[in-house]
C-alpha positions as CSV (number, residue, x, y, z in Angstrom):
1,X,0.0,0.0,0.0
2,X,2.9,2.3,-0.3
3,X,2.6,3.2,-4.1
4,X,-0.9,2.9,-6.4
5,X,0.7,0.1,-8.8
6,X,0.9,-2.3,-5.6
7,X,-3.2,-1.8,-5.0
8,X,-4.8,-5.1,-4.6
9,X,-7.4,-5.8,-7.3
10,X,-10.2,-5.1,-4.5
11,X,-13.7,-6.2,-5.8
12,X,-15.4,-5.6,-2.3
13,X,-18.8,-3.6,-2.3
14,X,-18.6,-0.3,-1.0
15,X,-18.4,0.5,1.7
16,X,-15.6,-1.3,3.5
17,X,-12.7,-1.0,5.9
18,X,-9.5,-2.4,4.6
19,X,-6.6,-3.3,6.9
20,X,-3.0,-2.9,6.1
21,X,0.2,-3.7,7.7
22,X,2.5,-0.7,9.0
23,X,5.8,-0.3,7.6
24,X,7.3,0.8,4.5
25,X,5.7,3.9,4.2
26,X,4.2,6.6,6.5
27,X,0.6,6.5,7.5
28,X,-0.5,9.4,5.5
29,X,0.5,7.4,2.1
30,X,-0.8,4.5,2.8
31,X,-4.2,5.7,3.9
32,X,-4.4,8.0,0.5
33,X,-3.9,4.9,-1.9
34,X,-6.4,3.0,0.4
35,X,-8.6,5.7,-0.2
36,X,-8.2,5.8,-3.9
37,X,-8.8,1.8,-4.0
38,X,-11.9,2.9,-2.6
39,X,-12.1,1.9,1.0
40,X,-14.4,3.9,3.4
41,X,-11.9,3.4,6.8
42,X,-8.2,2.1,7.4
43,X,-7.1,-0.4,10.1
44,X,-3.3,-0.2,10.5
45,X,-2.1,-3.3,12.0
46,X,1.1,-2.7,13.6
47,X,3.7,-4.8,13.1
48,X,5.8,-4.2,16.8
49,X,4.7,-5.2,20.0
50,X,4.2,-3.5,23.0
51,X,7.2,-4.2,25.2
52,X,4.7,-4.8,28.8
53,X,2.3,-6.7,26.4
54,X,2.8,-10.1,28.0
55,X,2.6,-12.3,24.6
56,X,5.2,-10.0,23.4
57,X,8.9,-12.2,23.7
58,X,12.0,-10.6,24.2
59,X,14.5,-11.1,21.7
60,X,17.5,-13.3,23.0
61,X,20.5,-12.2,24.0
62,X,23.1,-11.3,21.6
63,X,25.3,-14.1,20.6
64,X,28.2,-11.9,20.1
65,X,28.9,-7.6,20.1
66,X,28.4,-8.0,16.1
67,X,25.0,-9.8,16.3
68,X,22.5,-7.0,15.7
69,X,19.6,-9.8,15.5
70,X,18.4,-9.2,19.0
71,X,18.1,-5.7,18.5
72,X,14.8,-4.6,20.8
73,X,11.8,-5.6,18.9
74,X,9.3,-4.0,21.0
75,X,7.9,-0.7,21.2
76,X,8.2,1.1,25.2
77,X,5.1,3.0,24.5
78,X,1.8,3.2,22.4
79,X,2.9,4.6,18.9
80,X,1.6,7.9,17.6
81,X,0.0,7.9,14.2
82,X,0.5,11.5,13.1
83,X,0.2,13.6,9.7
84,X,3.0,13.7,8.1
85,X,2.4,17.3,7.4
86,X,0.3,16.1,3.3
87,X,-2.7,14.4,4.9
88,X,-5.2,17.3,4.0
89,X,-7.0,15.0,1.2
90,X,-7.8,12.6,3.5
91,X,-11.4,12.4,4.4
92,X,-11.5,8.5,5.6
93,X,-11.1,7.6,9.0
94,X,-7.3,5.7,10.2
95,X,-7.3,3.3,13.5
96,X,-4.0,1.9,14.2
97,X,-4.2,-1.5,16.3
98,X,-2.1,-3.5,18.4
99,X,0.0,-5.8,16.9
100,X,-2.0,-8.5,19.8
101,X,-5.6,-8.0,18.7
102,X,-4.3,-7.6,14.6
103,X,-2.5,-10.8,14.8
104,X,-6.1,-12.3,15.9
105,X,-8.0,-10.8,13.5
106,X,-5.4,-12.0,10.7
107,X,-5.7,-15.9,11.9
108,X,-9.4,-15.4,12.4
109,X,-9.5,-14.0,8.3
110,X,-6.5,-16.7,7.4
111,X,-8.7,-19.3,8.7
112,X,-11.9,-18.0,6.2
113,X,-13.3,-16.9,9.5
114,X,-15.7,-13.5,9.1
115,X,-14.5,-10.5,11.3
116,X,-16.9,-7.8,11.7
117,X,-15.4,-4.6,13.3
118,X,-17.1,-2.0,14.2
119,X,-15.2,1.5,14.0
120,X,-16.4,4.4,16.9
121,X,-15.1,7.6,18.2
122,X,-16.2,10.8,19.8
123,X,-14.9,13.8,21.6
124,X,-14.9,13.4,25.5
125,X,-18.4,14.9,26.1
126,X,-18.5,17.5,29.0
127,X,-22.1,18.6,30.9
128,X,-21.4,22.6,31.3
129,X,-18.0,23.6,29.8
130,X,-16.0,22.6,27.5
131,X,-12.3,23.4,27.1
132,X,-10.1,23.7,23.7
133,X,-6.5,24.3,23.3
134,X,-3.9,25.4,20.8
135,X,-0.8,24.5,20.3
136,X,1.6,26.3,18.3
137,X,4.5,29.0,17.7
138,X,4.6,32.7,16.6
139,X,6.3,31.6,13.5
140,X,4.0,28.7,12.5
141,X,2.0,29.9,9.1
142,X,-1.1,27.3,9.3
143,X,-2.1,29.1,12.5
144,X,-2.3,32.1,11.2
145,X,-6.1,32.5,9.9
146,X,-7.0,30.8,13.4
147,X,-5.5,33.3,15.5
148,X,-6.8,36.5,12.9
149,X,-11.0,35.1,12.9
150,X,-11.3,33.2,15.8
151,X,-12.5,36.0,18.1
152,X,-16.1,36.4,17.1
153,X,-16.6,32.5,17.6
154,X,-14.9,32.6,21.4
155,X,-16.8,35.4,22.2
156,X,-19.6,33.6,20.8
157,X,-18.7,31.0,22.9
158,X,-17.9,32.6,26.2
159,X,-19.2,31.0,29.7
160,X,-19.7,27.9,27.8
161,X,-15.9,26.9,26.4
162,X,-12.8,28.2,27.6
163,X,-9.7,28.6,25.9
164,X,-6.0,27.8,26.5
165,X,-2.9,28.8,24.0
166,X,0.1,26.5,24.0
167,X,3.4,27.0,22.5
168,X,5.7,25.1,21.4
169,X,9.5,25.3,22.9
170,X,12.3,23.1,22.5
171,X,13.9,21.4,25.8
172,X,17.6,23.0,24.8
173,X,19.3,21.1,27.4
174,X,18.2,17.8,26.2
175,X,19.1,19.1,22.6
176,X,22.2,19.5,23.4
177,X,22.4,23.2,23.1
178,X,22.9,24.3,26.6
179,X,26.3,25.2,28.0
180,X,29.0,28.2,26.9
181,X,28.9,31.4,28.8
182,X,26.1,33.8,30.7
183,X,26.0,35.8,27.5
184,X,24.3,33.2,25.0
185,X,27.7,31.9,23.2
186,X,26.0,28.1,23.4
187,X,26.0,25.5,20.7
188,X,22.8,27.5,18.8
189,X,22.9,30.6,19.8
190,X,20.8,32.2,17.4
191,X,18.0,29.5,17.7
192,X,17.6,29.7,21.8
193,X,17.7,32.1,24.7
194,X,18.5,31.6,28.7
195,X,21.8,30.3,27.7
196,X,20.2,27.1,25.1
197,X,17.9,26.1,27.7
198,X,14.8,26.7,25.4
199,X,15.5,27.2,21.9
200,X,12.4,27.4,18.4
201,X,13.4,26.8,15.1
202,X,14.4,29.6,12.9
203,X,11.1,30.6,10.6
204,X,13.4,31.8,7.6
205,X,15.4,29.5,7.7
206,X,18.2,31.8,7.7
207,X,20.4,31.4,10.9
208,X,22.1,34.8,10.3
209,X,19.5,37.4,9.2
210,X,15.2,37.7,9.6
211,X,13.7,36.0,12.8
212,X,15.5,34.0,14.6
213,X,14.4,31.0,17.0
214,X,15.2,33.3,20.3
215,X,12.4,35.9,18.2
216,X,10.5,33.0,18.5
217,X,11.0,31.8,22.1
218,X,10.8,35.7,22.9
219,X,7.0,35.9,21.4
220,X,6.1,32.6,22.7
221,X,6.9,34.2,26.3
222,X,5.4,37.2,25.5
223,X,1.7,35.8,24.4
224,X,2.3,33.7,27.4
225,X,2.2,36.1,29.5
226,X,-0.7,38.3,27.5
227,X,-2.4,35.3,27.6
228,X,-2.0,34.7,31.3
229,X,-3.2,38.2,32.4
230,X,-6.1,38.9,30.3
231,X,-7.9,35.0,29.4
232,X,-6.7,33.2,31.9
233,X,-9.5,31.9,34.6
234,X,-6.5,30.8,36.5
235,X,-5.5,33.9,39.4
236,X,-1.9,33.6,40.3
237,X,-1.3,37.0,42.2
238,X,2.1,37.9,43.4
239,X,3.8,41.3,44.8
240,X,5.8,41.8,41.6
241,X,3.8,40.6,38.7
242,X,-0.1,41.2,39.6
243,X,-2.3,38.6,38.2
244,X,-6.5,39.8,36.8
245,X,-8.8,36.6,36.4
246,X,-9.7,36.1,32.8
247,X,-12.9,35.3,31.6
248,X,-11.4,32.4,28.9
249,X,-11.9,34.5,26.2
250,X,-9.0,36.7,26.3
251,X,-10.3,39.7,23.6
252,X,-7.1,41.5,24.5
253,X,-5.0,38.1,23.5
254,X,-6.4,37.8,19.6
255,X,-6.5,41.9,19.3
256,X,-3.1,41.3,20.3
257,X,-2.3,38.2,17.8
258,X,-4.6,39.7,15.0
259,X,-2.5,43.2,15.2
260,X,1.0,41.2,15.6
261,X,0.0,39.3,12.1
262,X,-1.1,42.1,10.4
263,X,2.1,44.9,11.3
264,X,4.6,42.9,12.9
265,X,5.1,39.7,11.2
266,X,8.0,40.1,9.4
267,X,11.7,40.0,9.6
268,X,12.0,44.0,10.3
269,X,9.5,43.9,13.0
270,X,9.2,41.1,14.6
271,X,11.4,41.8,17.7
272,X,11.2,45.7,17.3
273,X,9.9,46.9,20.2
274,X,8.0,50.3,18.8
275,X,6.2,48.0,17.0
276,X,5.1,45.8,19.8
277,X,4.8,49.1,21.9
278,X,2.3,49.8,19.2
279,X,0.2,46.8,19.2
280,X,0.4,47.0,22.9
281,X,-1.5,50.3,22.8
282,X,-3.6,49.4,19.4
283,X,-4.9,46.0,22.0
284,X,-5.4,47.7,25.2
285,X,-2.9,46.0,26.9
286,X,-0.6,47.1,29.7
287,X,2.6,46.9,28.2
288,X,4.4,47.2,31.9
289,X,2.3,44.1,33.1
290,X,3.7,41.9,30.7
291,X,7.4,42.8,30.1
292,X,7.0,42.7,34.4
293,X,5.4,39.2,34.0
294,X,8.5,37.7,31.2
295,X,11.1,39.0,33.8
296,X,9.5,38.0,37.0
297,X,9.1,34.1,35.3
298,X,13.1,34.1,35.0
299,X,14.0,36.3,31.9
300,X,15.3,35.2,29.1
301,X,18.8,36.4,29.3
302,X,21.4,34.3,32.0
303,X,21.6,30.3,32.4
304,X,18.3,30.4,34.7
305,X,15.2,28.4,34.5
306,X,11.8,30.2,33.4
307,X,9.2,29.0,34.9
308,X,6.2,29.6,32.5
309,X,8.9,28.0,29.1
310,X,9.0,25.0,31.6
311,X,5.6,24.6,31.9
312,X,5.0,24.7,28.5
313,X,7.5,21.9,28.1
314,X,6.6,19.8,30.6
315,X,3.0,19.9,29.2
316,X,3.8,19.5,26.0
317,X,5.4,15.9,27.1
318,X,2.4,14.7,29.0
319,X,0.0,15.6,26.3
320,X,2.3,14.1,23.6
321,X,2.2,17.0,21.0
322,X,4.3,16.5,18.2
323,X,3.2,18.0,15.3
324,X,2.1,21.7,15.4
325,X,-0.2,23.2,15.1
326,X,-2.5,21.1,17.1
327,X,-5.7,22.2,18.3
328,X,-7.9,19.5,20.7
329,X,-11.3,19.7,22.9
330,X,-11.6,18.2,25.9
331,X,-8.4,17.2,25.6
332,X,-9.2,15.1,22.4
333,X,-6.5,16.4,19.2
334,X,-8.5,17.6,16.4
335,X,-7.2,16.1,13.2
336,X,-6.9,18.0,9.6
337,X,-6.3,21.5,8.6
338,X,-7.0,24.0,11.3
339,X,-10.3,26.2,10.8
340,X,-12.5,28.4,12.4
341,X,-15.6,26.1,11.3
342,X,-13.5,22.5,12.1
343,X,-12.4,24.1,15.4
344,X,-15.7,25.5,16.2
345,X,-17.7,22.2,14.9
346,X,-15.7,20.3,17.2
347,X,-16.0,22.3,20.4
348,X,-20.1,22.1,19.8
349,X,-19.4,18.3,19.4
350,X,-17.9,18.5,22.6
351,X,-21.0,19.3,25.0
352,X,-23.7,17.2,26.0
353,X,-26.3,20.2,25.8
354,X,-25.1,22.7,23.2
355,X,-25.1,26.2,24.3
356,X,-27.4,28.4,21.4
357,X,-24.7,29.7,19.6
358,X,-24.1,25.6,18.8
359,X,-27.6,24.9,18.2
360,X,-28.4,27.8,15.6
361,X,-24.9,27.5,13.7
362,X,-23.5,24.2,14.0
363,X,-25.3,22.8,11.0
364,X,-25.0,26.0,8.9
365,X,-22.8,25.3,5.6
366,X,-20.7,28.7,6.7
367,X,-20.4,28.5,10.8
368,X,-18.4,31.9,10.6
369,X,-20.7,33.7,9.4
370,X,-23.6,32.7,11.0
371,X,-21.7,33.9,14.1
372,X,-20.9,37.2,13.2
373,X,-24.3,37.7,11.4
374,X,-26.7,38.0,14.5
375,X,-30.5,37.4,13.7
376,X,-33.5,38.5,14.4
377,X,-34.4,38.2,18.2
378,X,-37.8,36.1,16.5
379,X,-35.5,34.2,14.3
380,X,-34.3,30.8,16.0
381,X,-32.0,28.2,14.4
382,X,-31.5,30.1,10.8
383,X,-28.3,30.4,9.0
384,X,-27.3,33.5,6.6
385,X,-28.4,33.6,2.6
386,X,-25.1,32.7,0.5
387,X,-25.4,36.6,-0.2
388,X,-24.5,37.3,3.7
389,X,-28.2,39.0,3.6
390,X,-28.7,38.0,7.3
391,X,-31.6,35.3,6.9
392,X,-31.0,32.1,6.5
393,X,-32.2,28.7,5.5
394,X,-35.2,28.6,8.1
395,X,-37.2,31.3,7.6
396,X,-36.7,35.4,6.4
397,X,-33.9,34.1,4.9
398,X,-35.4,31.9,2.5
399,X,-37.5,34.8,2.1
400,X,-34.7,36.8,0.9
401,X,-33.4,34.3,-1.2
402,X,-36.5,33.6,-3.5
403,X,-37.5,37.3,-3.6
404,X,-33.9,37.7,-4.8
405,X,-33.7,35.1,-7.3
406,X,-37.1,36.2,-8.7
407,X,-36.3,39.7,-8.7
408,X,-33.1,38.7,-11.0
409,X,-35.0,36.2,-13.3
410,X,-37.8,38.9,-14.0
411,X,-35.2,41.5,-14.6
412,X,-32.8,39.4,-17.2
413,X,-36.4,38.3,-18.7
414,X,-37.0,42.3,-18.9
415,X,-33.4,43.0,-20.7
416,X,-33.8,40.0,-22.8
417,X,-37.2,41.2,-24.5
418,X,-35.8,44.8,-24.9
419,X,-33.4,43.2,-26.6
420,X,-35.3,41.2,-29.0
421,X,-37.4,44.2,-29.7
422,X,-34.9,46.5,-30.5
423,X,-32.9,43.6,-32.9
424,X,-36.6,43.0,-34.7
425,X,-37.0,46.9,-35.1
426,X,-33.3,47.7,-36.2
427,X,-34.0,44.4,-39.3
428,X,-37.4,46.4,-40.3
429,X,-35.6,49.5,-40.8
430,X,-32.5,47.9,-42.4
431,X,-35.1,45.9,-45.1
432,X,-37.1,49.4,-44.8
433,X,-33.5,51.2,-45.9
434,X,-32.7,48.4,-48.5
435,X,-36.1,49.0,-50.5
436,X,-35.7,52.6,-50.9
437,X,-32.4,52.2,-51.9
438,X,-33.9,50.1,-55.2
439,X,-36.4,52.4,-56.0
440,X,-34.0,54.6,-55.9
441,X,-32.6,53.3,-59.0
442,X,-35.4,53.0,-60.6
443,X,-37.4,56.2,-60.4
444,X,-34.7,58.5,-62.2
445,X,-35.0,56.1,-65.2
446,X,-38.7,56.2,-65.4
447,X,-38.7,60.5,-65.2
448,X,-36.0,59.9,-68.1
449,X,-38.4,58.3,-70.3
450,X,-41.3,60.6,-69.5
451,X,-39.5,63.8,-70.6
452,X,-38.3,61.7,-73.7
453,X,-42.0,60.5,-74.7
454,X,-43.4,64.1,-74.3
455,X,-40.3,65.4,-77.1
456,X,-41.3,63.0,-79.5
């Protein structure tokens, strides 16, 4: 299943699951040319054990220090099946099983024995709140029309689902690029600040010039903090750095990222301070809070821990992120390209009873804007015209629609006639023009022959 010429002749009926081995390929590719064969879900079996499974045996011991044949052949933790970074056409649904219950399930199907699986999932379903996280970094591009439209839908959303950002940070002492003196000279200086302890890739890719990964680890801080001040329902009140409790919206937070997109996201302002000043002032936010709030965590300058970076590291272990960006409800990853309609779709998913906002947009074809288009106070459940008229598909806005369309048909029906009139009244006057034109030639020869008949 790793290429389309080594497709199975599958004569099946549609729909059906097909299961593949794992190996050879990533998961992405193999669940594409599944899908092209025409299969409506993917079982990957794996093909390692688990290494506490107790059918799984332990290779012996080596025989000698060149025998690699009792290399380990068992896997110390549950495998992650994640997108490759392509998987964007994939629209089927991808279980990976252990290599105990797949080796059943092949024995049972070697033996011409049926097996009838049954493929399930939901979102962890909460009775009042739901909570939704991002995970990401200031220089990641897919996050980018997230963090500009989002707003209106967590506004939207407010007292009913709260929101948590989470950026991603490199562990530079386990990287290796920790170490050298107080003033940054480490093994990557430009990628990491605190003396290497937490280092971002470069977003350019340019290790020299543009943003660099400290920019990054900088702005991750930063929105940390912004975050931590103005969303957060968490109070952590100290002397130096006061603490406000959020409300888990955060409007200051995307005003913030929105602006930073929009002015400062590029390689001339990214760090620059008069810009950030500027956004500062453009979002409401008190500047002196947060620069207080980046020091007071540890800084970013000296080899000394920060204790927000940490936390953000130490999170993003437990929840095994490792692909950004990731968004999840509930604590659930959300899988495909990040939206304001998947992300919002999926936090609705997420309650038992729906809040209203769920109930009269969920279904719409264009969530967004049935958000930021409010109806009618009489108008429940109705999603806006495709013309962004404000109705919808239950009611006035149907209303709008037809009167609409009729209004168009009856006036292209009006130019059309006018048209047909003035073409049949421009070919009279033509064939009008065209006789005259021949009698024309004829009546000077007939007043010729008069005068001649009354000489004779």
């Amino acid at each position: 299943m790793c290429n389309d010429s080594s497709l199975p002749d599958l004569e099946f009926p549609s729909p059906f699951i097909l299961m593949v081995d794992r190996g050879g390929c990533t998961f992405v590719k193999k669940v594409r040319h599944a899908q092209h064969a025409g299969a409506a879900g993917v079982i990957i079996a794996d093909n390692t054990c688990l290494c506490r499974d107790p059918d799984c045996t332990p290779p012996p011991p080596p025989s000698s220090s060149d025998d690699t044949s009792s290399v380990l052949s068992c896997e110390t933790s549950e495998p992650i099946m994640a997108d490759d970074g392509s998987g964007s056409d994939i629209s089927i649904p991808t279980f990976l099983v252990f290599k105990r219950d797949a080796d059943v399930w092949k024995d049972r199907l070697s033996n011409n024995q049926p097996v009838q699986v049954e493929m399930q999932w939901s979102l962890p379903i909460s009775e009042t709140t739901v909570q939704y996280e991002l995970w990401t970094s200031p220089g990641d591009a897919l996050s980018r029309n997230f963090l500009s439209f989002f707003q209106p839908m967590a506004q939207a959303l407010a007292g009913s689902a709260y929101f948590t950002p989470h950026y991603h940070i490199y562990d530079g002492i386990r990287a290796g690029c920790s170490g050298g003196d107080n003033n940054n000279n480490n093994a990557c200086p430009t990628l990491c600040t605190n003396n290497g302890r937490y280092c971002a890739t470069d977003p350019d890719g340019d290790l020299d010039h543009g943003i660099s990964g400290a920019d990054v680890v900088t702005e991750s801080l930063r929105r940390i903090c912004i975050w931590n001040y103005y969303g957060s329902t968490t109070t952590t009140t100290t002397a130096a750095a006061p603490q406000q409790q959020g409300d888990g919206v955060g409007n200051e937070f995307w005003e913030y990222n929105r602006e930073f997109l929009s002015e400062c996201d590029n390689a001339d302002n990214f760090s620059n301070n008069n810009c950030i000043r500027s956004i500062y002032e453009t979002a409401k936010i008190d500047g002196t809070v947060i620069e207080r709030c980046m020091k007071d965590s540890g800084g970013l300058e000296g080899d000394v821990p920060n204790s927000k970076l940490e936390l953000e590291i130490k999170a993003e272990i437990e929840r095994g992120i490792v692909i950004i960006p990731t968004a999840s409800v509930n604590q659930a990853a959300i899988r495909g390209v990040l939206t304001v309609n998947t992300v919002f779709d999926a936090i609705c998913a997420g309650f038992s009873s729906p809040p209203p906002i769920c109930t009269r947009c969920q279904a719409c074809p264009d969530p967004e804007q049935c958000v930021l288009q409010k109806p009618p106070p009489h108008k429940k459940g109705v999603c806006p015209t495709q013309g962004g008229g404000g109705g919808g598909s239950g009611g006035g806005g149907d209303v709008v629609g037809r009167t609409t369309v009729l209004g168009s048909t009856l006036l292209l029906s009006g130019i059309f006639a006018g048209m047909y009139l003035w073409q049949q009244r421009r070919n009279q006057m033509e064939v009008r023009d065209e006789v005259r034109g021949i009698l024309a030639e004829y009546m000077p020869l007939e007043d010729k022959e008069a005068e001649e008949d009354q000489m004779l």
